[in-house]
N, C-alpha and C positions, 0 to 999 in steps of 0.2 A: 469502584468495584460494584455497589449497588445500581451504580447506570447500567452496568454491562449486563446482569442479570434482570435486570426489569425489562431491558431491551429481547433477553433470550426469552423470559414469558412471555412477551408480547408478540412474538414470531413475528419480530421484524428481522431482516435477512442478515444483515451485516453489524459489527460494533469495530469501529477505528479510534485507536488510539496515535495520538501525536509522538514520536520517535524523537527526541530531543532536550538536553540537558540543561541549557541555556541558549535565548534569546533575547532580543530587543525586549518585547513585553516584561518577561520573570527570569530571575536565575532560578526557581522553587520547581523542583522537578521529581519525578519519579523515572525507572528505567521502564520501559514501554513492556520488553520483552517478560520481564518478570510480572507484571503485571497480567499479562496477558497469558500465562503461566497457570496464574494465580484464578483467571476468568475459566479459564480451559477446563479447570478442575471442578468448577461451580456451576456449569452451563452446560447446555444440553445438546440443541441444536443449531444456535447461530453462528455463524462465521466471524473468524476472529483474526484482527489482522491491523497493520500502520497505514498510517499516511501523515507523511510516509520517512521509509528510513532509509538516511543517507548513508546510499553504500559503500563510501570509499572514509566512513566514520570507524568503524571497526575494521581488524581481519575478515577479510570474507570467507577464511574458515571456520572463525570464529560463530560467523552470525551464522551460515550454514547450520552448525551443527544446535544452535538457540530455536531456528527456526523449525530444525526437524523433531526436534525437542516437543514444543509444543505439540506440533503436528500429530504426534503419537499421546499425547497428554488429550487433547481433544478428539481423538480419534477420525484424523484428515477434517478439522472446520478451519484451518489460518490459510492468510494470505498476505504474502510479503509486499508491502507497497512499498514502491523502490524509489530515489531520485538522487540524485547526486550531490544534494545537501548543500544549503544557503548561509547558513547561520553562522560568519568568520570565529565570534566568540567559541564558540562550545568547540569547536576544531582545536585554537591555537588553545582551549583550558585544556580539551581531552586525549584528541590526537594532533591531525598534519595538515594545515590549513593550504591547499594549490588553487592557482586560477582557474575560471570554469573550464578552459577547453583538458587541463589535467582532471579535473576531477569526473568528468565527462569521460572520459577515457577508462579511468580508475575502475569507473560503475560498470560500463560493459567489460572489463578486463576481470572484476570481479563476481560479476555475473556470470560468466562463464567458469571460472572455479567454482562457485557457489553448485549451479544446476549439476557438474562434473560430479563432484561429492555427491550430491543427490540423486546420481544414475549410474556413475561407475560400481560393479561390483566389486572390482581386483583394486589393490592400493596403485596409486599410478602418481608421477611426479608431473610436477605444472613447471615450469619456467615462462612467466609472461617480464613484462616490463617493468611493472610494478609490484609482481607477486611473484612469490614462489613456496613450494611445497614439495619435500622427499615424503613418498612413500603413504601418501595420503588414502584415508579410506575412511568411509562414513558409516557405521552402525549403531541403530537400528535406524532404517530407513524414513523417510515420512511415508502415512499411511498415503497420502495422496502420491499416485502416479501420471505420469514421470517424476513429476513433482509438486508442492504449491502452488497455486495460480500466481502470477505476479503482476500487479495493479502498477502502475505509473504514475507519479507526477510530472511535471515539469512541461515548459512551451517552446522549448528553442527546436532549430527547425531538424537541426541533426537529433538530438535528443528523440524527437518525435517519430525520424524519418528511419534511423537506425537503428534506434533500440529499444521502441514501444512494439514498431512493428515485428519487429525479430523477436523481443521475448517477452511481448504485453499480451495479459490478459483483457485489461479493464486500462481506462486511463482517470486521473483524477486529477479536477480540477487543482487549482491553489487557492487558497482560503485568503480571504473573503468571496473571491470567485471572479469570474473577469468577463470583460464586454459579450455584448453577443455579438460582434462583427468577429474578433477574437475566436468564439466559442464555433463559430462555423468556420474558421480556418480550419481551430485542431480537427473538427471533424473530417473535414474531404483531404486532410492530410493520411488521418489515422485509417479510415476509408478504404483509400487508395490503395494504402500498404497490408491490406488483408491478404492473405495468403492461402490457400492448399484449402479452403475455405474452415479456417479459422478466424470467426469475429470476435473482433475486441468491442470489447464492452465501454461503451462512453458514459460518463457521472457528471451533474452536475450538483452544487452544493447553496445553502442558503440557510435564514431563520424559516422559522415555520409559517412567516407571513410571505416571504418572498417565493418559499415554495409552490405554496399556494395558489399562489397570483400567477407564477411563468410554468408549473408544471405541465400545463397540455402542450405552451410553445416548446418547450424544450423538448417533450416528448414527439415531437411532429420535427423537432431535427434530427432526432435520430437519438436521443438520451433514451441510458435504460436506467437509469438510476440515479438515487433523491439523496444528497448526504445533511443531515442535519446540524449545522455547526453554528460558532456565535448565540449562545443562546444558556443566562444566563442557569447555575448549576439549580437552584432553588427554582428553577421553571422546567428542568431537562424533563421530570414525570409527566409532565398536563402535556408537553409540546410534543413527547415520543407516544403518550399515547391518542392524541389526534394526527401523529402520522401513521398511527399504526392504522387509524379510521381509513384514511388516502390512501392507504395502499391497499384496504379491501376491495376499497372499491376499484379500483385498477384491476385489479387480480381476477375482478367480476365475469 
């Protein structure tokens, strides 16, 4: 909680918290959304938002209505980072553990409820494959229109090619981060699939030494954005705020 506000004094742009119950590393976890709740109420101007939450982990009317929650809590700063979710444990603890090409599915099947909620006025029913909904309607709206931006994880080629570009804002790497032969696929993928001239935003992510050292290269592929991760809690103040030094200067 105290990162997330030091980061909104510091006007740095964004604070992502990780969406997830249990992992490989920890079972020791907090719920993202409540947290983020709880940041919304305490912070002023920075963007609040996962990376990212798997969306065939919850109802997607459930999260819908979490995520417009905040939204209105922080007066339009969240942004839903979305992917279809890796972690078998925390599924078969919490929900419904499917192979990627279901879960994959799941996430644009629930994307589309989700955004429906978030832009239909009149209560309307859904019958998809995996979901369904009588009589559904969503009030009070997010203050953002049509809706929250929705960031991306994930590398696979559908994943990228159908539902970053259909309903991606930004895209985000995966943590630790990945090759740069890798890193210039997703880009001429993500690229390509721009539309009606909507750009999506490409990230890359790192400690605050690795930032340091590939920030111009990545910025000369085409990145517009620095995520700070891996980087131990008792260091997060000294390292956020010499990124906040880097990104003045950029801003110059």
């Amino acid at each position: 909680m105290d990162m997330g506000c030091l980061a909104d004094s510091l006007g740095l742009d964004f604070f992502l918290v990780t969406d997830h119950y249990i992992t490989p590393i920890s079972d020791v976890s907090v719920d993202a959304w409540v947290v983020l709740a709880a940041l919304a109420a305490r912070t002023e101007r920075i963007v609040l938002g996962t990376c990212v939450t798997p969306i065939p982990f919850r109802p997607p009317q459930l999260l819908a209505k979490m995520v417009a929650t905040v939204d209105q809590i922080s007066n339009g700063r969240v942004v839903l980072g979305a992917g279809a979710g890796w972690s078998q444990a925390e599924f078969d603890a919490y929900s419904k553990w499917d192979d990627d090409r279901t879960r994959v599915a799941k996430t644009v099947e629930g994307l589309e409820l989700i955004t429906k909620l978030w832009m239909s006025s009149e209560p309307f029913d859904f019958n998809g494959r995996y979901y369904s909904s009588k009589g559904a309607i969503l009030k009070p709206k997010p203050v953002q229109r049509p809706y929250p931006p929705l960031w991306f994880g994930g590398m696979g080629q559908y994943m990228l090619t159908k539902v970053v570009t259909k309903y991606g804002d930004a895209w985000l790497p995966p943590v630790p981060g990945i090759p740069e032969e890798e890193y210039r696929r997703v880009l001429s993928v993500v690229h390509r699939g721009e539309k009606g001239g909507r750009a999506i935003k490409v990230m890359f992510n790192g400690t605050l030494p690795e930032i340091q050292s590939a920030l111009d290269k990545y910025a000369k592929m085409g990145c517009e954005g620095a995520m700070l991760v891996r980087t131990p809690y008792d260091g997060l103040p000294s390292a956020m705020r010499e990124l906040q030094r880097i990104a003045r200067s950029y801003k110059q």
